[in-house]
C-alpha positions in Angstrom: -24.9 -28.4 -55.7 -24.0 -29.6 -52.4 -27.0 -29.9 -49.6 -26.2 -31.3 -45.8 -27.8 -31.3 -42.7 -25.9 -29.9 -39.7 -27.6 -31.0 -36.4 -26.4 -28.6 -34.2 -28.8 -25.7 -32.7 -28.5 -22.2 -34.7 -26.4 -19.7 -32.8 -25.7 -16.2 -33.9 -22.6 -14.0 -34.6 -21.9 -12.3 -30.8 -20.6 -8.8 -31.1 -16.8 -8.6 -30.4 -15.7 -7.9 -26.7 -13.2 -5.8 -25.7 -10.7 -6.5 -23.1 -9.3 -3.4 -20.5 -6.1 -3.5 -22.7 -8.3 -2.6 -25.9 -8.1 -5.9 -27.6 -11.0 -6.9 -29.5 -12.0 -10.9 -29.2 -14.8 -12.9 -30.4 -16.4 -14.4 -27.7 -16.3 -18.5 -26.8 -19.2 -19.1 -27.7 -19.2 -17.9 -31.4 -16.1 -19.5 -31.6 -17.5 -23.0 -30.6 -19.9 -22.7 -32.5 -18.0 -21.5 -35.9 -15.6 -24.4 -35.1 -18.1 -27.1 -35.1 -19.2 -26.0 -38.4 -16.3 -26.2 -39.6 -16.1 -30.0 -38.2 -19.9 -30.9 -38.9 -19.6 -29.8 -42.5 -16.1 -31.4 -43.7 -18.3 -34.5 -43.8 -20.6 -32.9 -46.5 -17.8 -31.0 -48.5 -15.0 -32.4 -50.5 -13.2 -29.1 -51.2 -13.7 -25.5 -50.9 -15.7 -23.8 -54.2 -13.3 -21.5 -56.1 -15.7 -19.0 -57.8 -19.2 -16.9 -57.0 -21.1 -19.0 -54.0 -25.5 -18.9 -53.8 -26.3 -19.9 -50.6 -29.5 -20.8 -49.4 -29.7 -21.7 -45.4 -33.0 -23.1 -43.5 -32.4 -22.0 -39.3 -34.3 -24.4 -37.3 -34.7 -23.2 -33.7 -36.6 -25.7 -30.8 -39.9 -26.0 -30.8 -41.6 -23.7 -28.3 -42.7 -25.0 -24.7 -45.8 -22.9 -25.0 -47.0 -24.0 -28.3 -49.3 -26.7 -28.2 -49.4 -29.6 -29.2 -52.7 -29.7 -32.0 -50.7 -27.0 -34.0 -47.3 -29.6 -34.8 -46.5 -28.0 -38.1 -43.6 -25.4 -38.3 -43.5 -21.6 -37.6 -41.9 -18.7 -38.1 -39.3 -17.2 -35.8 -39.9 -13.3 -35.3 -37.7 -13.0 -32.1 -34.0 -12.9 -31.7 -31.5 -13.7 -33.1 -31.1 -11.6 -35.8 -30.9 -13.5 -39.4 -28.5 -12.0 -40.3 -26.1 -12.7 -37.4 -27.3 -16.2 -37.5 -25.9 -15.5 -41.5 -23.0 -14.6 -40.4 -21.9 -17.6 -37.6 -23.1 -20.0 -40.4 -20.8 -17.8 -43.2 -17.3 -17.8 -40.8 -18.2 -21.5 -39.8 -18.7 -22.6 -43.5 -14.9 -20.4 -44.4 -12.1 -22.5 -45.3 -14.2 -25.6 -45.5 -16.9 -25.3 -48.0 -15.0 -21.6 -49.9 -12.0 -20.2 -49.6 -13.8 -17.1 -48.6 -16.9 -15.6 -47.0 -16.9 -13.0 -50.2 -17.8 -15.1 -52.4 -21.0 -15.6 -51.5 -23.2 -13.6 -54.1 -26.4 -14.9 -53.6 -27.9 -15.9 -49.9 -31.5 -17.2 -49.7 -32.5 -17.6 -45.7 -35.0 -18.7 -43.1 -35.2 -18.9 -39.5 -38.2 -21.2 -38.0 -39.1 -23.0 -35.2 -39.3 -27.1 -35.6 -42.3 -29.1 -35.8 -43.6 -31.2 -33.0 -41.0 -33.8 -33.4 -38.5 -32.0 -35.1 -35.1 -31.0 -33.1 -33.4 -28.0 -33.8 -30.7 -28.0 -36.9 -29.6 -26.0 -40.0 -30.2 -27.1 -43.8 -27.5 -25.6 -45.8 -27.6 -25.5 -50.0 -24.7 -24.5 -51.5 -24.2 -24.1 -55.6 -21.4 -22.7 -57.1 -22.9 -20.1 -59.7 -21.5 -18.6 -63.1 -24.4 -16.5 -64.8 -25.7 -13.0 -63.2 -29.8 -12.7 -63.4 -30.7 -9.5 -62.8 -34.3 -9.0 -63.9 -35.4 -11.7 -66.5 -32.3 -11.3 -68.4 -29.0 -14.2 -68.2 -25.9 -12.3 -68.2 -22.8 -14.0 -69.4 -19.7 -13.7 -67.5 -18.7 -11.1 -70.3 -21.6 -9.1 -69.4 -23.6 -9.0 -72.6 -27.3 -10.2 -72.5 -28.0 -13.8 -73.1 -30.5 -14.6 -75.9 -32.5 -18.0 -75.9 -30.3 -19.2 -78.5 -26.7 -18.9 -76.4 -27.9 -20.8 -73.3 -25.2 -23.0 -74.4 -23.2 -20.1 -73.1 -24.2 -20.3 -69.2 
């Protein structure tokens, strides 16, 4: 399991533009950003993951201006960005650095908040490289036959 801090403030996927000619670009912004993700997390990561990828992300966005100050704990974010755009930035940031690619991400457990009263803005990334399937209550080997207690050894 790798877990790292990246202090940089959450941004989200833009759309692609389209230039007169009809070529489609990502904007410099989302490519910025993606790229100092890419820098920020080589710290963290060693090598790439080779096989199915759970993420689990934490997007912590700056503290409101209008919230006060005898309310310091954390709180939801239910305005843009989308999640999953913010997924997505974080996902082609995280390519080539912490897995080879983007699709093998199986699993994706994620948040977006604002920070606490002295808290600046940042992402908490948890990465685990995962071999068993659980769908319902039941292990599933990589063969795909249910797991009893006894093969745990298997997993």
């Amino acid at each position: 399991m790798i877990h790292f801090t990246l202090d940089i403030e959450p941004k989200p996927k833009a759309r692609p533009r389209v230039t007169k000619a009809g070529r489609a670009y990502t904007p410099k912004v989302t490519r910025e950003f993606e790229k100092a993700i890419k820098t920020l997390s080589r710290v963290h990561i060693l090598e790439p993951l080779k096989g199915a990828v759970a993420l689990k992300v934490l997007f912590v966005h700056p503290r409101l201006k209008s919230e006060p100050k005898k309310r310091p704990e954390r709180k939801y974010k239910t305005t843009r960005p989308d999640l999953s755009n913010l997924i997505k930035s974080l996902e082609d940031g995280l390519e080539g650095v912490a897995f080879k690619d983007d699709a093998q991400i199986v699993r994706i457990e994620a948040e977006k908040i604002h920070a606490s009263l002295n808290e600046s803005a940042h992402i908490e990334v948890t990465l685990q490289e995962i071999e068993t399937v659980q769908t319902g209550h039941t292990n599933v080997c990589r063969e795909g036959r249910a797991l009893t207690g006894e093969d745990e050894s298997e997993i």
